[in-house]
N, C-alpha and C positions, 0 to 999 in steps of 0.2 A: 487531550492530544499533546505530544512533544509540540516542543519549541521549534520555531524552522533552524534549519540547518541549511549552510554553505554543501556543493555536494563531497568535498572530499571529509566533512564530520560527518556527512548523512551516511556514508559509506561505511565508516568505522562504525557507525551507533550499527547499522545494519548487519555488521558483521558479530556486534558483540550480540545482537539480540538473536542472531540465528545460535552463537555457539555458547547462550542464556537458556537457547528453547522458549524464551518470551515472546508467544507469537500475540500477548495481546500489543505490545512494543513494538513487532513487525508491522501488525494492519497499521498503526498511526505513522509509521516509520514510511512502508510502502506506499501509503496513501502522500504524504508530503513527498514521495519521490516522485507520486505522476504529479500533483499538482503544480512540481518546480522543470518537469523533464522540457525539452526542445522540440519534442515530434509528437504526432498525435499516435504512433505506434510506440514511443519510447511511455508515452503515458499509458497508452493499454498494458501493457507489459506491468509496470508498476502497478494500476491498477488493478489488475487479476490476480498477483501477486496479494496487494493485500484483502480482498475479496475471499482467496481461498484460505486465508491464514486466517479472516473474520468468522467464515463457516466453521472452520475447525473449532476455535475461540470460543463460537457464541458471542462474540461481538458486537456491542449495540449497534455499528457500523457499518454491519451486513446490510439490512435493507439499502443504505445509500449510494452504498458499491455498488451493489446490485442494477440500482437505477441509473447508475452512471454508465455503466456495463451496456446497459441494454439500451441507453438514449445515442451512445457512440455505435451501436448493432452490433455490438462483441457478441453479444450471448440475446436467446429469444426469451 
């Protein structure tokens, strides 16, 4: 996993990895975004975020999303 980031380098890392296509860099990226966000809807949001970027991936990371997804009742 990246390094934690402040949120205005999390922003730039995020940007450069969307306009990389490095979505394995996004799930780690998205995932440090819900686990630094302020609301428990700002962390869904990131969280799903890197969830669907892990599915796409193949991401060893999928299952844990996953489980986080469904212990917060995002997804059944």
């Amino acid at each position: 996993m990246t390094a934690a980031r402040g949120p205005a380098a999390l922003h730039d890392a995020l940007l450069a990895a969307h306009i990389a296509g490095d979505s394995e860099q996004m799930v780690d990226l998205y995932t440090q975004a819900a686990d630094q966000s302020g609301t428990e809807d700002e962390e869904m949001f990131f969280l799903t975020h890197a969830y669907i970027f892990a599915l796409e991936a193949g991401h060893p990371a999928t299952p844990q999303l996953r489980d986080r997804l469904r212990l917060a009742g995002r997804i059944g």
